[in-house]
C-alpha positions as CSV (number, residue, x, y, z in Angstrom):
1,X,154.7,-21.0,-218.3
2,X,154.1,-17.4,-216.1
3,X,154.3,-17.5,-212.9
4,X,150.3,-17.6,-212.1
5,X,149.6,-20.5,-214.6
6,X,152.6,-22.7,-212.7
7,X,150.9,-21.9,-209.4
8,X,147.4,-22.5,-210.8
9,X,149.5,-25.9,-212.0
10,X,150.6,-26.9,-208.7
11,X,147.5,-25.8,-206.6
12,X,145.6,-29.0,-209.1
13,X,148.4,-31.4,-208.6
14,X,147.9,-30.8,-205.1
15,X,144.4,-31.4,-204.6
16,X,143.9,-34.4,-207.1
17,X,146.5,-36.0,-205.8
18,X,145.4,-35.5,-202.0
19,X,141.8,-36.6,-202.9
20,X,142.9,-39.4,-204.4
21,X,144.9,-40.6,-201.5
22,X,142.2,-38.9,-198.7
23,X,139.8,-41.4,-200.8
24,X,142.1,-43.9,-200.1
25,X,143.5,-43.9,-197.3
26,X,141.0,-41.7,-195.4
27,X,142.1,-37.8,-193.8
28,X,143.4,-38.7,-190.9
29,X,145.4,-41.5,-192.2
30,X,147.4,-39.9,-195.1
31,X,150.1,-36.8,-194.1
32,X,150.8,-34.1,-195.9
33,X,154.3,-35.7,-196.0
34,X,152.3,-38.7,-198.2
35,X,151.0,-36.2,-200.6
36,X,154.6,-34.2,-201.3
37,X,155.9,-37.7,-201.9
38,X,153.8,-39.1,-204.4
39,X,154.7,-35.8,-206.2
40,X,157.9,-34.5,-205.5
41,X,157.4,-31.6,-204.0
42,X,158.3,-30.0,-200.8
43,X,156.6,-28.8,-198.1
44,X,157.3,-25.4,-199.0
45,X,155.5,-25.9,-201.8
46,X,152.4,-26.8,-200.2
47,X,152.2,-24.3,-197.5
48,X,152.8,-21.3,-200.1
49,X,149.5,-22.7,-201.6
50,X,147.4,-23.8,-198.3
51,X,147.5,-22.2,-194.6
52,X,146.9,-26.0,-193.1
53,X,145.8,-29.6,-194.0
54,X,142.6,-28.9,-193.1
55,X,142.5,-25.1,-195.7
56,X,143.8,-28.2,-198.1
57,X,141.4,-30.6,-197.4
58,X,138.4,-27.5,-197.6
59,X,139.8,-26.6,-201.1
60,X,139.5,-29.5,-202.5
61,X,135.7,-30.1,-201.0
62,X,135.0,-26.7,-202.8
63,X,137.2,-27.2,-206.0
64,X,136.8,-31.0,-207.0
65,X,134.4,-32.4,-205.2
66,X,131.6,-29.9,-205.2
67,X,131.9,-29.1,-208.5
68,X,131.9,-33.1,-209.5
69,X,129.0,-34.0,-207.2
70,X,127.2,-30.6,-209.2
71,X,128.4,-31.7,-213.0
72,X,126.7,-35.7,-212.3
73,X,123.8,-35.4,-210.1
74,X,122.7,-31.9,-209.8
75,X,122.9,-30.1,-213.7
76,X,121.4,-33.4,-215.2
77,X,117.9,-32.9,-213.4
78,X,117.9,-29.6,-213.5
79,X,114.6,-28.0,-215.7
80,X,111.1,-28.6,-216.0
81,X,111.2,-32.2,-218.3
82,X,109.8,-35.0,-216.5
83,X,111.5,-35.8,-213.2
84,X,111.5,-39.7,-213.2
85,X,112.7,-39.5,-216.5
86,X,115.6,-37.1,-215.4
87,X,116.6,-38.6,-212.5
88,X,116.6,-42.4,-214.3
89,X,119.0,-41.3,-216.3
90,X,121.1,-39.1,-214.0
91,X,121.6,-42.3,-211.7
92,X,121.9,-44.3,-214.5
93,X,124.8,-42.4,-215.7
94,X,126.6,-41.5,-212.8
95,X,126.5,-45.3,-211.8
96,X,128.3,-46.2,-214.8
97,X,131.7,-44.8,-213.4
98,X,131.7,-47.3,-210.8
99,X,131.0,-50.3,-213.1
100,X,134.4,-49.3,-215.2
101,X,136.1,-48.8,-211.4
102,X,136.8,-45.0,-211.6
103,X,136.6,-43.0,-208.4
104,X,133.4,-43.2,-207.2
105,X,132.4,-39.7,-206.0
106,X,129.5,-40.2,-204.8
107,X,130.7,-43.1,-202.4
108,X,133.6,-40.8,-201.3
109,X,131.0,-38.0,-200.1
110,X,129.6,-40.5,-198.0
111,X,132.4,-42.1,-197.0
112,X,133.9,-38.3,-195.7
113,X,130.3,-37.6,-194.2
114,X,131.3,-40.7,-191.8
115,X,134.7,-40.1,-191.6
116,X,134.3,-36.4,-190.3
117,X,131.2,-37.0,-188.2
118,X,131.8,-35.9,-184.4
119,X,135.7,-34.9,-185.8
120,X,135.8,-31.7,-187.2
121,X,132.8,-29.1,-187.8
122,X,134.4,-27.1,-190.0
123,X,134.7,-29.8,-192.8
124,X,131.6,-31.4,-191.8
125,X,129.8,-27.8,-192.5
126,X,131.3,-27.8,-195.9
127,X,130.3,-31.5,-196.9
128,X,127.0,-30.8,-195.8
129,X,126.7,-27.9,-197.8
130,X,127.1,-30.0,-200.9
131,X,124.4,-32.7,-199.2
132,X,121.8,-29.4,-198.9
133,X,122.3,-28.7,-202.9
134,X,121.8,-31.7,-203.7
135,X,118.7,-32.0,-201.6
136,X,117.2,-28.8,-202.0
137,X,117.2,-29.6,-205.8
138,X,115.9,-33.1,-205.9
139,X,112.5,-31.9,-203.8
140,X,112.8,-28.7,-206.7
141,X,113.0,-31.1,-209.2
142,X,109.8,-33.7,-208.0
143,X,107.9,-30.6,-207.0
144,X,108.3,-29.4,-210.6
145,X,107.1,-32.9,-211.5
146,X,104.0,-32.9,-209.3
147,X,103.3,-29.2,-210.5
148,X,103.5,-30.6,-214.3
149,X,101.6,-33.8,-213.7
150,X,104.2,-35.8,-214.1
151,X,103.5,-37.3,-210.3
152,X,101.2,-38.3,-207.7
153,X,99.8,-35.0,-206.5
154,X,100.2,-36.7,-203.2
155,X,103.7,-37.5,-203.5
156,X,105.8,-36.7,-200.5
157,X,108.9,-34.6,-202.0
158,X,111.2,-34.0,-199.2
159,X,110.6,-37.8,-198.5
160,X,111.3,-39.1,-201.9
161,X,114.5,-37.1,-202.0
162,X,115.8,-38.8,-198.9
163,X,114.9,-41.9,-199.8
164,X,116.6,-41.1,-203.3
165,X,119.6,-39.6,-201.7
166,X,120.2,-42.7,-199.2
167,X,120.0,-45.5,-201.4
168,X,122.1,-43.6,-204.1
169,X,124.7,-43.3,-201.0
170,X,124.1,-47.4,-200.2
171,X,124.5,-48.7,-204.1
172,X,127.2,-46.9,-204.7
173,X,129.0,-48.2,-201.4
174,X,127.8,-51.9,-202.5
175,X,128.9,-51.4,-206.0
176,X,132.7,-50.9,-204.9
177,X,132.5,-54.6,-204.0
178,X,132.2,-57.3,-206.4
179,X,129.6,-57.7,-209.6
180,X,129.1,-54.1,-209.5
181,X,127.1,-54.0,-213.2
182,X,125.1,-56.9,-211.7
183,X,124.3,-54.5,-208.4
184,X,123.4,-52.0,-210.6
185,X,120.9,-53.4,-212.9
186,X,119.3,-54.7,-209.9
187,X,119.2,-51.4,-208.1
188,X,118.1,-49.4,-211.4
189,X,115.2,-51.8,-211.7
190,X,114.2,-50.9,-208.3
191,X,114.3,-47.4,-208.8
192,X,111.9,-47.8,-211.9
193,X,109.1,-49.6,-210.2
194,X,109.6,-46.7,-207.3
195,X,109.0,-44.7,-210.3
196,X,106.3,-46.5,-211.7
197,X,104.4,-45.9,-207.9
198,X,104.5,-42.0,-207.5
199,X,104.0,-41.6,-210.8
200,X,100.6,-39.5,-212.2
201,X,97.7,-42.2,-212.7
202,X,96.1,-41.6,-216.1
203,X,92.3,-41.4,-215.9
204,X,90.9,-43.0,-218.1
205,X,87.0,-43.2,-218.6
C-alpha cells in the first residue's frame, strides 16, 4: 500500500473509531488517549493527521456525518415526485437502522447539537450547517409539492419542516429505548395522518 493510500487508511480508522466512541461516550468525555487505544496507534499518529481534537472532531462532522445525514434524509426527497410520498419513505427507511440497533445518526446529530450548545461555536457552526441543509431542502421539497398540487396551497412550509425535523429528532431519541419497532409503527402512523391533513383536497363536483 503507497504511502497516500496508508494515510487515507489511517485518517478513516481515526474518525470511525472517534465517532463511535464521541457517540458513546460524548466529546468531552472520551480523550484522544481513548481513541489511540482502541486502535493501537500513537499519538504521533494522530497529530500527523489532525492539528487538535477539536480539527478531529470537525473532520469527522464534515467526513462522516454530513455526508450520512445527506445519503438518508436529504438525496431521498430530493426531485419533483410527490413530497409526502418521498418523505414517508425517507423516514421510513432511515428509522429502520435503529430498529436493527445500528448507530443512530440522526439521534447523534441531536445528541451533539446539545452536547455542544453554549460550549464551543466552532463545532456548533458546523453542526448547524448540516441542520440548515437539511432544512432548506425539506421547505424545497413541500414547496415543490404545493407548486405540483400535491398539497394544501395553504400549507405552511418552513413550519411543516420544523415540525418534521423535531419529531424526527424526538423518535429517533425514544427509539434507542426499548420496543423501538413498536415506537416506530406508532410514530409512522402519525406522520401519515399529518400527511393525510396538508395534503391537496380533490374537488369533486
Amino acid at each position: 500500500m503507497n504511502k497516500s493510500l496508508k494515510r487515507m487508511a489511517t485518517m478513516q480508522r481515526l474518525q470511525t473509531t472517534g465517532l463511535e466512541l464521541f457517540y458513546a461516550k460524548g466529546y468531552y468525555d472520551t480523550s484522544v488517549d481513548d481513541i489511540l487505544k482502541k486502535l493501537g496507534l500513537s499519538k504521533g499518529a494522530f497529530y500527523y493527521h489532525f492539528d487538535s481534537k477539536e480539527d478531529f472532531f470537525v473532520q469527522i462532522i464534515q467526513n462522516l456525518l454530513a455526508r450520512k445525514i445527506y445519503s438518508t434524509l436529504i438525496a431521498p426527497i430530493e426531485g419533483h415526485d410527490n413530497p409526502i410520498t418521498l418523505i414517508t419513505k425517507c423516514f421510513d427507511d432511515a428509522m429502520e437502522t435503529a430498529v436493527h440497533n445500528e448507530m443512530d445518526y440522526g439521534c447523534i446529530l441531536s445528541n451533539f447539537l446539545t452536547e455542544f450548545n453554549g460550549k464551543n461555536d466552532v463545532i456548533m457552526r458546523h453542526l448547524n450547517e448540516i441542520v440548515t441543509v437539511w432544512e432548506v431542502n425539506l421547505v424545497t421539497t413541500l414547496q415543490k409539492g404545493k407548486f405540483n398540487g400535491y398539497l394544501d396551497r395553504h400549507v405552511d412550509c418552513e413550519a411543516a419542516a420544523t415540525f418534521l425535523m423535531s419529531s424526527y429528532f424526538g423518535i429517533r431519541t425514544l427509539m434507542t429505548s426499548a420496543a423501538p419497532a413498536a415506537k416506530k409503527y406508532r410514530f409512522m402512523s402519525q406522520l401519515k395522518q399529518y400527511f393525510k391533513s396538508i395534503e391537496a383536497k380533490v374537488i369533486t363536483t
